[in-house]
C-alpha positions as CSV (number, residue, x, y, z in Angstrom):
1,X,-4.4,3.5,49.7
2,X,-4.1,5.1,46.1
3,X,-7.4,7.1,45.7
4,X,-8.8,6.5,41.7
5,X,-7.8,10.1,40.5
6,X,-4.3,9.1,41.7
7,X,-4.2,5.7,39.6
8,X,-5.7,7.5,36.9
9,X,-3.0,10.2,37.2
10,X,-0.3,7.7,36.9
11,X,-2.3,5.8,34.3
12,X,-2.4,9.2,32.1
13,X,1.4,9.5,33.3
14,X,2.4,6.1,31.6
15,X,0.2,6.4,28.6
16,X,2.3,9.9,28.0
17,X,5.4,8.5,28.3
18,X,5.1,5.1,26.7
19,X,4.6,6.8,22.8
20,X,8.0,8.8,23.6
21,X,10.0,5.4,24.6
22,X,8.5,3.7,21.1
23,X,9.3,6.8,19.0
24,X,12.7,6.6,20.4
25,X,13.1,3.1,19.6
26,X,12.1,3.2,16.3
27,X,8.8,1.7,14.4
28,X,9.7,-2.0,13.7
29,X,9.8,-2.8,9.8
30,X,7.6,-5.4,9.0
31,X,8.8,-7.9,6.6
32,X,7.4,-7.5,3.6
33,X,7.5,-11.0,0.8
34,X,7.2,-8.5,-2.2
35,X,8.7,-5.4,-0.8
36,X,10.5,-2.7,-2.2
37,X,13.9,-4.5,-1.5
38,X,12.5,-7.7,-3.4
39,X,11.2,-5.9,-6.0
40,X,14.1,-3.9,-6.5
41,X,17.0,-7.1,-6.8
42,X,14.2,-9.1,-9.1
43,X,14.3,-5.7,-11.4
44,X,18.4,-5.7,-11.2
45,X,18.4,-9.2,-11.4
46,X,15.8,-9.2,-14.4
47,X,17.6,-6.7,-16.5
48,X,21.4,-8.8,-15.7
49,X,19.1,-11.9,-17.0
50,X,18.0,-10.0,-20.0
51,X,21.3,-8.4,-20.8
52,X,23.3,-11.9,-20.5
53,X,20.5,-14.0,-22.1
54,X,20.7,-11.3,-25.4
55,X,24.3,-11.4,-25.4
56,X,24.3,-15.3,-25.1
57,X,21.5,-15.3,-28.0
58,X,23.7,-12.6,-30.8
59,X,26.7,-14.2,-29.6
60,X,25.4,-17.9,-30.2
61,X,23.6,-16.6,-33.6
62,X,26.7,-15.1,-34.7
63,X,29.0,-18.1,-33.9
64,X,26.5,-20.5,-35.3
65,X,26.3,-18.9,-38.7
66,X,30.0,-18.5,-38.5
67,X,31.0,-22.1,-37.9
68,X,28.3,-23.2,-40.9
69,X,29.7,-20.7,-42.9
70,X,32.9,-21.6,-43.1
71,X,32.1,-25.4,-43.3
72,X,29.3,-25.4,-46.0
73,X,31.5,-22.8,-47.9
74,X,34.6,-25.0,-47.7
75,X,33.1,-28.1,-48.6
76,X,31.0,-26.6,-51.6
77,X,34.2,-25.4,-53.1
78,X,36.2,-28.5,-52.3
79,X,33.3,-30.5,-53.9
80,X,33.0,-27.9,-56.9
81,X,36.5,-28.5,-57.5
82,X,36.9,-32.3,-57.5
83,X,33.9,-32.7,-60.2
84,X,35.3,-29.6,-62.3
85,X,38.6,-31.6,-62.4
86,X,37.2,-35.3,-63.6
87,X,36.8,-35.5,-67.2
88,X,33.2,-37.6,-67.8
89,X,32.4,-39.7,-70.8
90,X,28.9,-39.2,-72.0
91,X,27.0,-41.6,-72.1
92,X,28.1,-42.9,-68.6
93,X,28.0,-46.1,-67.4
94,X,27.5,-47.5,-64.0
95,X,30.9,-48.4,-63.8
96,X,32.6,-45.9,-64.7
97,X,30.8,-43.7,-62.9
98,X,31.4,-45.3,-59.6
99,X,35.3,-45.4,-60.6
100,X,35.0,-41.9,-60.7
101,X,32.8,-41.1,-57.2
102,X,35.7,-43.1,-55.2
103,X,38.4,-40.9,-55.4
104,X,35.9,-37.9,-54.8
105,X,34.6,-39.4,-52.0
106,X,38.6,-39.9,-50.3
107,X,39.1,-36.0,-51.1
108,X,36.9,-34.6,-48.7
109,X,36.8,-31.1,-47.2
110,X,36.7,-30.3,-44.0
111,X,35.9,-34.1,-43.8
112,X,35.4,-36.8,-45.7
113,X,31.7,-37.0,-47.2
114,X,29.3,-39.6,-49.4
115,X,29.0,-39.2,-53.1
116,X,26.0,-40.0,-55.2
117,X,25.1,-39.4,-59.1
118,X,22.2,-39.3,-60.7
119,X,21.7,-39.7,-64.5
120,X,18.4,-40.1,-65.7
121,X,17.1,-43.2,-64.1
122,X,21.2,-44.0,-63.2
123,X,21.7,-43.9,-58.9
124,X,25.3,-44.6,-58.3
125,X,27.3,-44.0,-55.1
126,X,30.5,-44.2,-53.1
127,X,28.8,-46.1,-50.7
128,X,26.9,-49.5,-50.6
129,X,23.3,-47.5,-51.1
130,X,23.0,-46.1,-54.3
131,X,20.6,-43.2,-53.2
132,X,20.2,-41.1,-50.1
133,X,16.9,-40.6,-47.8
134,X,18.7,-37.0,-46.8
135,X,18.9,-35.5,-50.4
136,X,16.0,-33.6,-50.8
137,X,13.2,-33.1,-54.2
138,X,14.2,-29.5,-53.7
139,X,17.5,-29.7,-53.8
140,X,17.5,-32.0,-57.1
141,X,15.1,-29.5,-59.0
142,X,17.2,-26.5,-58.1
143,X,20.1,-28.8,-59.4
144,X,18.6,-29.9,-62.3
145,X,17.5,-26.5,-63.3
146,X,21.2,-24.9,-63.2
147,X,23.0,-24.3,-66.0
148,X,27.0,-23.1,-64.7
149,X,28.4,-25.6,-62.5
150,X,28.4,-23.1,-58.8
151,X,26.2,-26.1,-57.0
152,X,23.6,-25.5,-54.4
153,X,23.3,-26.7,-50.7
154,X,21.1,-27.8,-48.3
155,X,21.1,-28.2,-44.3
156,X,18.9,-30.9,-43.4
157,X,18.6,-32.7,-39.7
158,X,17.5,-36.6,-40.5
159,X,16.5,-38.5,-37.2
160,X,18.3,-35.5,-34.7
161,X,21.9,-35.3,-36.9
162,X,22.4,-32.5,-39.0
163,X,23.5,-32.9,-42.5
164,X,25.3,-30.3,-45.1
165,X,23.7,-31.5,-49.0
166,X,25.7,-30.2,-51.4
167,X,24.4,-30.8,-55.4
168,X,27.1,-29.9,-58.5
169,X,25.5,-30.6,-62.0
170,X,28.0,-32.0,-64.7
171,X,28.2,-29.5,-68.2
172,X,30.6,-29.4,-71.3
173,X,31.7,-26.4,-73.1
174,X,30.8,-25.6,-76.5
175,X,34.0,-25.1,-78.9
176,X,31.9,-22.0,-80.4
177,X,33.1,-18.7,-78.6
178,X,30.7,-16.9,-76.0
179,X,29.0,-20.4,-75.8
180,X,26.6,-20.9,-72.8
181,X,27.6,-24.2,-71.2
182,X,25.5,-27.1,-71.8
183,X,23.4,-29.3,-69.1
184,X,24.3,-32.8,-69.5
185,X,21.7,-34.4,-67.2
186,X,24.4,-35.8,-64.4
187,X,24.2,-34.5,-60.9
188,X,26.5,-35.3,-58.4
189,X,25.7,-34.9,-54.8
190,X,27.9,-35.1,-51.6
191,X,26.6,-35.4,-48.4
192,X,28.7,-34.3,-45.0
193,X,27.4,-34.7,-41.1
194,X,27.7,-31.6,-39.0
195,X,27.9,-33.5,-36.1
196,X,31.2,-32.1,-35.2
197,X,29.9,-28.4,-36.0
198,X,26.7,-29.0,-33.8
199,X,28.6,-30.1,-31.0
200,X,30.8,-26.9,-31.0
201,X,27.4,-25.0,-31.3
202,X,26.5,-27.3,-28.3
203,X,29.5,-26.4,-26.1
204,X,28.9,-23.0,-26.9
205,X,25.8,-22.6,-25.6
206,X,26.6,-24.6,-22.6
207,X,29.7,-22.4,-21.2
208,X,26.9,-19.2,-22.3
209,X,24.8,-20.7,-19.7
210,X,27.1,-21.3,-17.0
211,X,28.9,-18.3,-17.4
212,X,25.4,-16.5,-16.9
213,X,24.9,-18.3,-13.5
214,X,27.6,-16.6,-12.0
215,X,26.9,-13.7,-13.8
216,X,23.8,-13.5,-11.8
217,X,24.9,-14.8,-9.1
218,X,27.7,-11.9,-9.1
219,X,25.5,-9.1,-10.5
220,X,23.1,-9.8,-7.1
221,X,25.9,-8.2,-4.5
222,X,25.5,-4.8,-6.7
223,X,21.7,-5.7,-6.8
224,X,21.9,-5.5,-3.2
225,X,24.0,-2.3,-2.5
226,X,21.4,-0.7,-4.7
227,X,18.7,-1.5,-3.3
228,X,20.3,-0.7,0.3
229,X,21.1,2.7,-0.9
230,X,17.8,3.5,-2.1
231,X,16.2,1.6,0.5
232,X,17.9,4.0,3.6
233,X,16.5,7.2,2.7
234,X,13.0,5.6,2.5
235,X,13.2,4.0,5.6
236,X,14.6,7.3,7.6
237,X,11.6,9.0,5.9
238,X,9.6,6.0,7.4
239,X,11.1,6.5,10.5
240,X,11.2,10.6,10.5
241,X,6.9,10.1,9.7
242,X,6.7,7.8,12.6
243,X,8.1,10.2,14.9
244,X,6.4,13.0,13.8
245,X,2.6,10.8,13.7
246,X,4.4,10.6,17.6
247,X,4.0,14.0,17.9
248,X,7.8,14.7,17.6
249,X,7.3,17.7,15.2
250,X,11.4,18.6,15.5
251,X,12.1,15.6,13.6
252,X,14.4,16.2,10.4
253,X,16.0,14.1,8.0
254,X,19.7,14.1,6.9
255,X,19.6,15.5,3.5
256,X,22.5,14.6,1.3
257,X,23.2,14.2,-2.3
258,X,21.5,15.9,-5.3
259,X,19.3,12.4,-6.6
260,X,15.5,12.6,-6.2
261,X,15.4,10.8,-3.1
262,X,17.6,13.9,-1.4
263,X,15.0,16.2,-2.9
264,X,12.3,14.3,-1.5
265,X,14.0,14.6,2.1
266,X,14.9,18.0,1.6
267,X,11.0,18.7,1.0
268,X,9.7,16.3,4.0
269,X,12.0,19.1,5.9
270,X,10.8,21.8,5.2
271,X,6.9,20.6,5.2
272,X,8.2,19.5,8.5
273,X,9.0,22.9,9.3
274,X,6.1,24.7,8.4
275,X,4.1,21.7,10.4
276,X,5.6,22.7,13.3
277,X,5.6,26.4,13.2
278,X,1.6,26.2,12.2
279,X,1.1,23.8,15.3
280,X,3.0,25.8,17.4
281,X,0.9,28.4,16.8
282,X,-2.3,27.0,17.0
283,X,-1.1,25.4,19.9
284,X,-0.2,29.4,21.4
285,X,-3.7,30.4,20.1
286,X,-5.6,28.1,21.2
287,X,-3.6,28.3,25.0
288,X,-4.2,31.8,24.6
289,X,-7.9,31.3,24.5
290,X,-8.1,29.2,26.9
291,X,-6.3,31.5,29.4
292,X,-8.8,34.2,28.1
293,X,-12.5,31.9,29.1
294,X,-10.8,31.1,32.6
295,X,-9.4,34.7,33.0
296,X,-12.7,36.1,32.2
297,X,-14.9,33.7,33.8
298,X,-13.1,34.4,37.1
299,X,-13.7,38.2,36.9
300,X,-17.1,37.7,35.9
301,X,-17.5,35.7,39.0
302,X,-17.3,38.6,41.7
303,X,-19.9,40.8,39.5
304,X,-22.0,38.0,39.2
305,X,-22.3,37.0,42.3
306,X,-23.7,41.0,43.2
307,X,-26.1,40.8,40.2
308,X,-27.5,37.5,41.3
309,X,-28.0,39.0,45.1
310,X,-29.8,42.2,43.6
311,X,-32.1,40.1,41.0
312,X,-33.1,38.1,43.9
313,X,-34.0,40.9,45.9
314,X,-36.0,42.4,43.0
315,X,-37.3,38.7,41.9
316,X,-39.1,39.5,45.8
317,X,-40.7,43.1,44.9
318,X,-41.7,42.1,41.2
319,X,-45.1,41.3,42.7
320,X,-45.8,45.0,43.8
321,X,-43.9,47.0,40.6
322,X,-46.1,47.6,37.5
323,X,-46.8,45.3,34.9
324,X,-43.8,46.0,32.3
325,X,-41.4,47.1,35.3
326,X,-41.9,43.3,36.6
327,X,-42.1,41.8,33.5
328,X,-38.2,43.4,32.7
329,X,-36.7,42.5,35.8
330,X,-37.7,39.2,35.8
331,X,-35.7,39.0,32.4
332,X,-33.1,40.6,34.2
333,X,-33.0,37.5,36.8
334,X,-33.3,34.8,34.1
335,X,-31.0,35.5,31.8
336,X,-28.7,36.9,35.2
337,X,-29.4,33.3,36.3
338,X,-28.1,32.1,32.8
339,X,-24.7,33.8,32.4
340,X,-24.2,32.8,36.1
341,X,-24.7,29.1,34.6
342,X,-22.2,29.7,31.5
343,X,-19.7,31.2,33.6
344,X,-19.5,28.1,35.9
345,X,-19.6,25.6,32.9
346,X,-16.6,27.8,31.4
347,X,-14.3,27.4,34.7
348,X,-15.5,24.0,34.4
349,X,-14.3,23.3,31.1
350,X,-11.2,25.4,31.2
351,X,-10.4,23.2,34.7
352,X,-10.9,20.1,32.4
353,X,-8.4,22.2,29.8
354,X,-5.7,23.0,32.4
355,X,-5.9,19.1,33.8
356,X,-6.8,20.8,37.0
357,X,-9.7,18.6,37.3
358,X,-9.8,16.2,40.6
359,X,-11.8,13.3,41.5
360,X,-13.1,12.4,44.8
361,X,-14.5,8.9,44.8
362,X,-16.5,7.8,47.3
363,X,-18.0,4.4,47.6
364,X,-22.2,5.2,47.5
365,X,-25.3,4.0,46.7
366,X,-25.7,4.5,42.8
367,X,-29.9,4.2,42.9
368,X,-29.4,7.0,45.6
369,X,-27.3,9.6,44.1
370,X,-29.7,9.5,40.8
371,X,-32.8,9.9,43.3
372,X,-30.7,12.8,44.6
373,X,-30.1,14.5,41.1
374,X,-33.8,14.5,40.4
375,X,-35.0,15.4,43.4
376,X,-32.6,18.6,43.4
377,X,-33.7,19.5,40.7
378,X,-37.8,19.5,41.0
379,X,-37.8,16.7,38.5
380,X,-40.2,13.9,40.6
381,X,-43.1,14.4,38.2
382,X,-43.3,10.8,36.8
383,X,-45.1,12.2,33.8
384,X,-42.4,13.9,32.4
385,X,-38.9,11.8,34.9
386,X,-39.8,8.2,34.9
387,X,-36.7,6.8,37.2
388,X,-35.8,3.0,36.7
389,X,-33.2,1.9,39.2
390,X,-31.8,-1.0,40.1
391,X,-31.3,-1.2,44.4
392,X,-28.2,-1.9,45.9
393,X,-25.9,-1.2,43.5
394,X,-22.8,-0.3,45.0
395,X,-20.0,1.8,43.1
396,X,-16.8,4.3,43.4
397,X,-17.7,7.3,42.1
398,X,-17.4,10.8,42.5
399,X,-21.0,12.5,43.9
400,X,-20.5,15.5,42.6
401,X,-19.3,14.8,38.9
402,X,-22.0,12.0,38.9
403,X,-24.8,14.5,39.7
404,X,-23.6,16.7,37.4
405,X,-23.3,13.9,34.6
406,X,-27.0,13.0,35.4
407,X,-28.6,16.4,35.5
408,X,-26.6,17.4,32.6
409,X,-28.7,14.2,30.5
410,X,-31.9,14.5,31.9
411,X,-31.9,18.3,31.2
412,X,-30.8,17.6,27.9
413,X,-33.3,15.4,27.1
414,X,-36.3,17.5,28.5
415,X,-35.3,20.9,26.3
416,X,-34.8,18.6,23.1
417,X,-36.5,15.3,23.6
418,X,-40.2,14.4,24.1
419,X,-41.6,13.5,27.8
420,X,-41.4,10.9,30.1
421,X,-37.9,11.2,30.1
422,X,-36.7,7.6,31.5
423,X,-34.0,7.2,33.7
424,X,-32.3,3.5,33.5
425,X,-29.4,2.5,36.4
426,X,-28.5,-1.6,36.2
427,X,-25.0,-3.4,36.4
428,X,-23.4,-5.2,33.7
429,X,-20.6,-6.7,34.5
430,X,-18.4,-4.5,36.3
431,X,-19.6,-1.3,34.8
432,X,-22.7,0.7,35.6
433,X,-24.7,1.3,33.7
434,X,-27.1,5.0,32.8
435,X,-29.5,5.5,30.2
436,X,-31.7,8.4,29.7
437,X,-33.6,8.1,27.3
438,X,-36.5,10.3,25.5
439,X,-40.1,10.6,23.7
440,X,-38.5,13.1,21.1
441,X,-37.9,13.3,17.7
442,X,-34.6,12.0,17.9
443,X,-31.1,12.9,16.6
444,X,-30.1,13.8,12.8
445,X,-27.5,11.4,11.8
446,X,-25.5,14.2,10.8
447,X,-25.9,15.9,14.3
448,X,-24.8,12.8,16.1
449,X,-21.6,13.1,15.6
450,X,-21.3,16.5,17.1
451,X,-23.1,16.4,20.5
452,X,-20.3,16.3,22.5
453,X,-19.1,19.0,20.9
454,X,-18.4,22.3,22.5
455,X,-21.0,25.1,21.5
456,X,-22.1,23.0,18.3
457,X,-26.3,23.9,17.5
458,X,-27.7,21.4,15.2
459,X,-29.7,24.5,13.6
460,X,-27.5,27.2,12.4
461,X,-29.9,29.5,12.2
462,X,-30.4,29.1,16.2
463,X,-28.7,32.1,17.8
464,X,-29.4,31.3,21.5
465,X,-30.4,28.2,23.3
466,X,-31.4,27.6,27.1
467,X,-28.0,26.0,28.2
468,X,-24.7,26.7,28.0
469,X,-24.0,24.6,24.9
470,X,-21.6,22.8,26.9
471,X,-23.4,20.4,29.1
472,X,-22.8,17.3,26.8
473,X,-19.2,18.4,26.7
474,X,-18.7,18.5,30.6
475,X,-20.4,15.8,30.6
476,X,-18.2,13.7,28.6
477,X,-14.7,14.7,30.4
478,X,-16.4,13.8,33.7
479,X,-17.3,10.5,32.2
480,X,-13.9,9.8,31.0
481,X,-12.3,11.0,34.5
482,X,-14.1,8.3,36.0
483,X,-12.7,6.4,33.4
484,X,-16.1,5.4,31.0
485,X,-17.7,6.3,28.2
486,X,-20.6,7.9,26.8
487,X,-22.3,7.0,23.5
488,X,-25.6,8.9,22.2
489,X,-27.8,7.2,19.5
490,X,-31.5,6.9,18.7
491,X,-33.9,4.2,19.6
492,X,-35.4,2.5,17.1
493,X,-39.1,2.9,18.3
494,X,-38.2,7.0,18.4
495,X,-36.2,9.3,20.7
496,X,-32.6,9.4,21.5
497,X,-30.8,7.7,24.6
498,X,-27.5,8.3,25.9
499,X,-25.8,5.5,27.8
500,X,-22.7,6.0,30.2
501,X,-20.6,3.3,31.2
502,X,-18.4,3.8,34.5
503,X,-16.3,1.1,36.1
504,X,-18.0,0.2,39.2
């Protein structure tokens, strides 16, 4: 059978290898409705749909006032021309009039047009109406109020069809030279449709719009190839910043071009270089130190163990030396005692370091192994250990680590916290479940953070301490071998607790 420290070898093992095979692969690109490939063919697209909608609109403008140019400018000077070439007989009669408005009305440029005259209260026209709902009060004053017979027109759209007014007052010429001419009163007016015009305006803007449809439907293929050539570079860089959040430090992009988006690659280069050179060397130091607390806690072992023989020995004969002689070689012993303790947490730690750490499991009696720790240690006064266990609780755990995870709490607890320290063992589940908890003043929220922390003193100003300063952190990487967790907070009636959670 697989012991646990082998599972969670191979566990480890996987979880290693796993975040290589998924930087290899690739991150996945999520799809994005609004992304930067949308919002780049909308933009392209945008401006084509701007560029051939302002085109379309000068281009129909243009044409438009061409096409009504010409006509209004034809007709006006046809129609100037056929009442500059009848002779009129003043006072006119109805008659006569209308004998006269026929053959104007048959002579009509660019088509043929209606012809009406007004004299005074006279309405005569080619037609069977006499007047026309289409010629407008400003047209007749502007008419009435020339004096040279050059006309004036008006475009006016009655009931949805355009219509070209065109008014020509009548004059006669004075025999006296340098004469002004004379108004006689008669106006004649011609009205023309622009159907014809309106429907070329019409067709016009019809082939404008579906020549732009396929102008934006073509104008999307180079809307694409843009956006897939600005698109690449971003996603390597996506890809290069997955791969290095991977830990893949080495990764490089493939610089090419001189646009801003080569600049940016060449720059994610070399930060990516000076990442890497800055890691590696933290990584070195920090091996470096590493390799220095095991190499000198391992020749302070061999010393140590002769100092703590002597001290013993003189702990014995303290009794019959002098008061201050006694006094310093008890501080010899205690603080002896002490570095012994640091130097053993420091192998400890720098086995947790190295990965060198092992785990026996054993299956035991939980309630049991606590009773153990306490008792070990002299702590069975219920005044200041108050033990809470639930019986026959049955787990796989490693003795050792576990007694050094409990003894690590409960001595925290009694050189910070207040007294009784309680001591809580139950199942949940299928975890056990420690808590020791405390009488004390509790933890600073800003501290809390940092109390598995190696070395960290709440108070700064603090230069020594009776433990190692790394109690809480050995105990928390023998916690997580077992595969659990440990969690410190405060209690809400005062004190702080820390709970550890172990698979059973």
């Amino acid at each position: 059978m697989r012991t646990r420290a082998a599972k969670e070898q191979g566990r480890r093992a996987r979880t290693v290898e796993e975040p290589r095979t998924r930087a290899h692969r690739g991150p996945r690109m999520r799809a994005h409705p609004f992304g930067l490939r949308t919002r780049l063919v909308l933009a392209f697209l945008l401006v084509a749909a701007v560029g051939c909608g302002t085109t379309a609109a000068l281009t129909y403008r243009a044409a438009r006032n061409a096409i009504l140019e010409q006509t209004q400018n034809t007709a006006v000077s046809a129609f100037r021309e056929q009442v500059s070439g009848h002779s009129i007989e003043l006072p006119v009669s109805a008659e006569a009039l209308r004998d006269q408005l026929l053959p104007i009305a048959r002579q009509g440029k660019p088509r043929s047009w209606r012809v009406y005259a007004e004299y005074g209260t006279l309405r005569v026209s080619s037609t069977d109406r006499p007047t026309s709902s289409v010629i407008t009060r400003e047209l007749r004053d502007r008419a009435l109020g020339q004096t040279v017979p050059h006309g004036s027109f008006q475009r006016v759209v009655k009931n949805g069809t355009p219509y070209l007014t065109i008014a020509v007052p009548a004059v006669f010429m004075a025999h006296s030279p340098g004469a002004a001419p004379q108004r006689t009163g008669l106006v004649f007016y011609a009205v023309m449709e622009l159907d014809e015009e309106e429907a070329n305006i019409e067709a016009m803007v019809t082939a404008a719009r579906d020549g732009a449809l396929p102008a934006l439907a073509i104008a999307l293929i180079p809307a694409l190839i843009a956006a897939r050539g600005v698109l690449r570079p971003v996603r390597e860089l996506r890809h290069a910043a997955h791969s290095m959040g991977r830990g893949r430090l080495d990764t490089r992009i493939h610089a090419k071009g001189s646009d801003e988006l080569a600049d940016l690659a060449r720059t994610f280069n070399e930060s990516a270089a000076e990442l890497e050179r800055s890691v590696t060397e933290l990584r070195e130091a920090e091996a470096r130190a590493r390799r220095f607390a095991s190499d000198v806690s391992h020749e302070l072992r061999t010393p140590l163990a002769g100092m703590l023989a002597v001290t013993e020995v003189l702990d014995e004969d303290a009794g019959s030396l002098d008061s201050d002689t006694a006094r310093a070689v008890r501080l010899i012993s205690a603080e002896t005692g002490k570095l012994a303790v640091l130097v053993e947490d420091l192998m400890e730690i720098s086995r947790f370091d190295a990965r060198a750490a092992e785990l026996h499991t054993d299956e035991v009696d939980a309630a049991d192994c606590v009773r153990k720790t306490l008792q070990h240690r002299r702590w069975t006064d219920p005044a200041r250990v108050a033990p809470d266990l639930a019986e026959g609780i049955r787990a796989r755990l490693d003795p050792r680590r576990f007694d050094v995870v409990v003894a690590n709490l409960v001595g925290n607890a009694l050189r910070h916290g207040g007294t009784p320290v309680t001591v809580r063992l139950y199942a949940e589940g299928e975890e056990l479940v420690t808590e020791v908890a405390d009488r004390g003043p509790g933890i600073h929220p800003d501290v809390l953070p940092h109390v598995f922390d190696r070395f960290y003193k709440a108070d700064q100003a603090r230069t020594r301490s009776e433990g190692s300063g790394l109690g809480l952190a050995i105990t928390l990487e023998n916690v997580r071998l077992h595969g659990g967790t440990v969690t410190a907070a405060n209690r809400p009636e005062g004190g702080a607790v820390f709970t550890v959670r172990m698979p059973l």
